[in-house]
C-alpha positions, 0 to 999 in steps of 0.5 A: 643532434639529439640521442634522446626524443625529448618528450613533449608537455602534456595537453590540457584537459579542461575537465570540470570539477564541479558541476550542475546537476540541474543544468545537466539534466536540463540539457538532456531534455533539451537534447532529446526534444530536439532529437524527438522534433528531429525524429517526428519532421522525418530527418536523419538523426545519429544517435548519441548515446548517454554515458550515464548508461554505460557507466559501470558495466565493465566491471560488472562482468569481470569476476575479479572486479565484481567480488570486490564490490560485493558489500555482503562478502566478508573476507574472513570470518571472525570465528577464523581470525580468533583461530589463527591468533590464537595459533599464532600466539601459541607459535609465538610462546613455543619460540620464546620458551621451547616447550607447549606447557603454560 
């Protein structure tokens, strides 16, 4: 008898790693013209929605993740990194001297 659950292996995904983009637009048209010749002999279709859509629009409503993406936000303006080097050089001389006189 075993104290501990063994774990179990992980499953396989076969997820492709390369793709054809012309094959997959391919079958989307193929897939919306059976939908639509579904649609038009009057049968009962579920949608199946398109990943595509969906794709990116969680993050586009989470302030925190969405200011990361921002290409026209800068983090710290050039004027106050200049600043703050040159009080950190002025610290570090007072540490090594013990005066501010240069």
């Amino acid at each position: 008898m075993s104290f501990f659950k063994t774990r179990e292996p992980r499953r396989f995904r076969g997820v492709h790693i390369y793709t054809s983009e012309r094959k997959d637009k391919l079958d989307k048209l193929i897939e919306q013209a059976k939908r639509e010749e579904a649609i038009a002999r009057g049968e009962d279709v579920p949608y199946k929605p398109d990943i595509e859509s969906y794709r990116g629009k969680f993050g586009n409503n989470l302030k925190h993740l969405s200011r990361y993406k921002d290409p026209d936000r800068r983090r710290l303006h050039p004027g106050a990194a200049i600043a703050i080097i040159v009080v950190l050089l002025i610290l570090w001389h007072y540490c090594l001297t013990g005066s501010f006189h240069f």
